[in-house]
MARMIKOL-66159 format. One line per 5 residues: their letters; for each residue x, y, z of N, C-alpha, C. Coordinates in nm, 4 decimals, m for minus. Atoms other than C-alpha are relative to their C-alpha. Layout:
N
a> X Y Z X Y Z X Y Z ~ ...
This chain:
79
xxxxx> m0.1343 m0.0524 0.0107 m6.4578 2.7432 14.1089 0.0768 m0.0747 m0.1091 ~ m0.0626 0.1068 0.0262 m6.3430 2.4452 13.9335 m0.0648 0.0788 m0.2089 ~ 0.0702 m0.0792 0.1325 m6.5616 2.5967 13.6102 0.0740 0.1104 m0.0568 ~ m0.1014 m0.1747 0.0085 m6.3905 2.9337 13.6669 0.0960 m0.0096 m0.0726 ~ m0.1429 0.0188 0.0449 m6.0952 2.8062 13.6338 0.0398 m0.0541 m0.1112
xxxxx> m0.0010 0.0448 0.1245 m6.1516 2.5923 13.3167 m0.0107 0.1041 m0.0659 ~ 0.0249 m0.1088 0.1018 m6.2578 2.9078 13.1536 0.1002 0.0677 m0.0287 ~ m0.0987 m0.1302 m0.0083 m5.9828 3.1366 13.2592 0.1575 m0.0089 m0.1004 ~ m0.0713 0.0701 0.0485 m5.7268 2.8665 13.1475 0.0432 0.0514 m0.1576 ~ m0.0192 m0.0518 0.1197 m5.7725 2.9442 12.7793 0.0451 0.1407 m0.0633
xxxxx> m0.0490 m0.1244 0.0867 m5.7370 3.2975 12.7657 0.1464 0.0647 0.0513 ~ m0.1657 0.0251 m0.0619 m5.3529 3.2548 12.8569 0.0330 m0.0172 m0.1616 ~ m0.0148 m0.0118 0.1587 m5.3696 3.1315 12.5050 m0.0099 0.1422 m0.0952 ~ 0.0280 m0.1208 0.0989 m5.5372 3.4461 12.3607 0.1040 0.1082 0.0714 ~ m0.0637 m0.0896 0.0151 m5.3190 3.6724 12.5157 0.1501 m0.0126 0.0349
xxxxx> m0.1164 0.0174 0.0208 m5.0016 3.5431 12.4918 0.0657 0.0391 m0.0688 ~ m0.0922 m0.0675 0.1938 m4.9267 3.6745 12.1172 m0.0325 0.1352 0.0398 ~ m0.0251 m0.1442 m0.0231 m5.0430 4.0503 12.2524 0.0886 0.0109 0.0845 ~ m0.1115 m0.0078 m0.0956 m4.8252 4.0234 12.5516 0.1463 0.0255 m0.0466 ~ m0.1390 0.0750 0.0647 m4.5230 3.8682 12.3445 m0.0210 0.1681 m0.0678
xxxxx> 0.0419 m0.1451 0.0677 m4.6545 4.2394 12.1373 0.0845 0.1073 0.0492 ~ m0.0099 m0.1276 m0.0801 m4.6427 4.4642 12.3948 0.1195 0.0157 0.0347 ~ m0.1194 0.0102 m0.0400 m4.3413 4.3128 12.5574 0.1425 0.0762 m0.1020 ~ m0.1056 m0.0241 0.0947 m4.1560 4.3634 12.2059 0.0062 0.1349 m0.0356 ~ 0.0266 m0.1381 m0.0098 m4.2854 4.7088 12.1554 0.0931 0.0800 0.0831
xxxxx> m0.0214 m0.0760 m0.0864 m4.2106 4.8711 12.4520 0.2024 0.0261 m0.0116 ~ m0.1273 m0.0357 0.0812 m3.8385 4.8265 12.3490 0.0045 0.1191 m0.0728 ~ 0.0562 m0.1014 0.1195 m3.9528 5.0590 12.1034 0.0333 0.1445 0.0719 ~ 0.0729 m0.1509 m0.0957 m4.0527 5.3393 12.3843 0.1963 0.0470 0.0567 ~ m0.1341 m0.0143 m0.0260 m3.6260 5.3365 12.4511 0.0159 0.1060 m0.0880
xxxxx> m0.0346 m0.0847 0.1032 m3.5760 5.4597 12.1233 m0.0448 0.0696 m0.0183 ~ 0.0150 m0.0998 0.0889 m3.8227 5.6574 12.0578 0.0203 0.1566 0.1366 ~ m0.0498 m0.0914 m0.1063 m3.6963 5.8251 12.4242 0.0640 0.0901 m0.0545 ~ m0.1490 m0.0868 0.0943 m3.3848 5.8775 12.2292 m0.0393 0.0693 m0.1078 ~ 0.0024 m0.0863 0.1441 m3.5375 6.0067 11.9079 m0.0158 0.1599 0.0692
xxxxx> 0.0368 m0.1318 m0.0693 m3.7315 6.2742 12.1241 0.0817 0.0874 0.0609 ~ m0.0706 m0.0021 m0.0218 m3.4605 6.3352 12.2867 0.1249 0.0974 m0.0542 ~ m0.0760 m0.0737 0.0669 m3.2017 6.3798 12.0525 m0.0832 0.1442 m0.1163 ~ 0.0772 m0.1388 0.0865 m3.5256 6.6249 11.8241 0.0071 0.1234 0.1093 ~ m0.0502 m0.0998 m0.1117 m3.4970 6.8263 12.1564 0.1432 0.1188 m0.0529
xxxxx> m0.1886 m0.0996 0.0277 m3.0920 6.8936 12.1296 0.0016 0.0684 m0.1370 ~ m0.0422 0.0180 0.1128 m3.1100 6.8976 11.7640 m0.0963 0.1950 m0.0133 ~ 0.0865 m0.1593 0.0629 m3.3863 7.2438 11.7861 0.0696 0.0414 0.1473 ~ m0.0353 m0.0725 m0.0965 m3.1848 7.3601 12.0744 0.1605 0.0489 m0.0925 ~ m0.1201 m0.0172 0.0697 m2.8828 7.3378 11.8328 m0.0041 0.1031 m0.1350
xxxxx> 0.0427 m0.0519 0.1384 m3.0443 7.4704 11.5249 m0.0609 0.1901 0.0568 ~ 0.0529 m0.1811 m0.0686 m3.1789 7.8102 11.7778 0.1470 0.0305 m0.0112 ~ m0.1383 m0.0904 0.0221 m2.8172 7.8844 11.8656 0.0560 m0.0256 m0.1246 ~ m0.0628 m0.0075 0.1131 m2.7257 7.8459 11.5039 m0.0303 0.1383 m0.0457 ~ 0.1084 m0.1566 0.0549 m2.9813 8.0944 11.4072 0.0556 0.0999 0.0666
xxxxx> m0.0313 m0.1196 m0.1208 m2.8784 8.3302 11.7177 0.1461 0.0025 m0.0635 ~ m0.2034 m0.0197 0.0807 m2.4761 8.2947 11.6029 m0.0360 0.0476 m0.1392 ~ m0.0153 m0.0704 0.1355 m2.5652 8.3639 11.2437 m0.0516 0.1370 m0.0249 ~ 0.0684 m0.1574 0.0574 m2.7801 8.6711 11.3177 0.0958 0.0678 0.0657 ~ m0.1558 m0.0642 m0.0449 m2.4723 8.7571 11.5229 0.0903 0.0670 m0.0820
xxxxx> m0.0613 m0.0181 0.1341 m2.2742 8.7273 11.2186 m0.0103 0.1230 m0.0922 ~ 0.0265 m0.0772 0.1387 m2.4615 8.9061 11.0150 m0.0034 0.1166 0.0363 ~ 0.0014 m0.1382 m0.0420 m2.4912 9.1910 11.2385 0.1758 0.0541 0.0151 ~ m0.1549 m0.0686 m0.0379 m2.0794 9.2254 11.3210 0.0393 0.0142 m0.1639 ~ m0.0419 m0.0549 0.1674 m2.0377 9.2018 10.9059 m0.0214 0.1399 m0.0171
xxxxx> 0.0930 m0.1377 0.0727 m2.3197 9.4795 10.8594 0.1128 0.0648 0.0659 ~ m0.0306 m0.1289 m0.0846 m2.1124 9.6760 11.1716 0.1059 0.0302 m0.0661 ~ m0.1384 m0.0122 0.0659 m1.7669 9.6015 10.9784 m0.0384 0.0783 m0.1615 ~ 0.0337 m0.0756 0.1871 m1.9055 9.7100 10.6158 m0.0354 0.1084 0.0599 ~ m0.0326 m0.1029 m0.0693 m2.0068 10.0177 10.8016 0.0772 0.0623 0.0181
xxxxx> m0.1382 m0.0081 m0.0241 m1.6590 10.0815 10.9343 0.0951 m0.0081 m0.0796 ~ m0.0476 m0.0410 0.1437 m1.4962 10.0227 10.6288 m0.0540 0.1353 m0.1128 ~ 0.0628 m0.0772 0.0828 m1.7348 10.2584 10.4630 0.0342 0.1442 0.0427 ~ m0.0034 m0.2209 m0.0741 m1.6628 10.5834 10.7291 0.2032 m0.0424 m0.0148 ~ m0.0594 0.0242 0.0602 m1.2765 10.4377 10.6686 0.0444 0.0584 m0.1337
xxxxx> 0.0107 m0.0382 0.2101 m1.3075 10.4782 10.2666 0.0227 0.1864 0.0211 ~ 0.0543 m0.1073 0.0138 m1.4758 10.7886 10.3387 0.1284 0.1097 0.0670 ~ m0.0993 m0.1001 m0.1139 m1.2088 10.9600 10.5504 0.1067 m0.0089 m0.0541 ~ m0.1125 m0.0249 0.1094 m0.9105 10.8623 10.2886 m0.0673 0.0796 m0.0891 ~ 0.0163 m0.0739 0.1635 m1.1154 11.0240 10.0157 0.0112 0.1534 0.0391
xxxx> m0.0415 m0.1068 0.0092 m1.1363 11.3115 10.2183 0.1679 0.0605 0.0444 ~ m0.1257 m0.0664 m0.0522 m0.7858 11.3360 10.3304 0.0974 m0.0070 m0.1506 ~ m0.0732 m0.0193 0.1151 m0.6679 11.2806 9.9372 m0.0752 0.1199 m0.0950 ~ 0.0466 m0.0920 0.0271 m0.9425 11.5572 9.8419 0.0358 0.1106 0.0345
């Protein structure tokens, strides 16, 4: 036992500097919570952009339309 234990002793040494590693890392796994996170909101933000602008573009088209039967209905009431 006494053997064992001399042996085991040393590799306290060897993994002290991965530990000290891992320990410092894992900090890491916070942020990259938050990156993921905020890339989430950020394509949940960028869909309803897309969805509002094709919105847009459809109430323009409906208004240029509406202007156009508009136009059309002075020209015939000055014809």
């Amino acid at each position: 036992m006494h053997e064992a234990a001399s042996g085991l002793r040393p590799m306290e040494y060897h993994t002290a500097k991965p530990l000290q590693q891992f320990k410092a890392q894992s900090h890491h796994l916070g942020a990259l919570g938050s990156l993921l996170n905020a890339t989430g909101e950020m394509r949940e933000g960028m869909t309803t952009l897309a969805k509002l602008t094709k919105q847009l573009d459809e109430d323009r088209q409906a208004e240029a339309k509406l202007i156009g039967k508009v136009y059309d209905a002075f020209d015939l009431l000055e014809g």
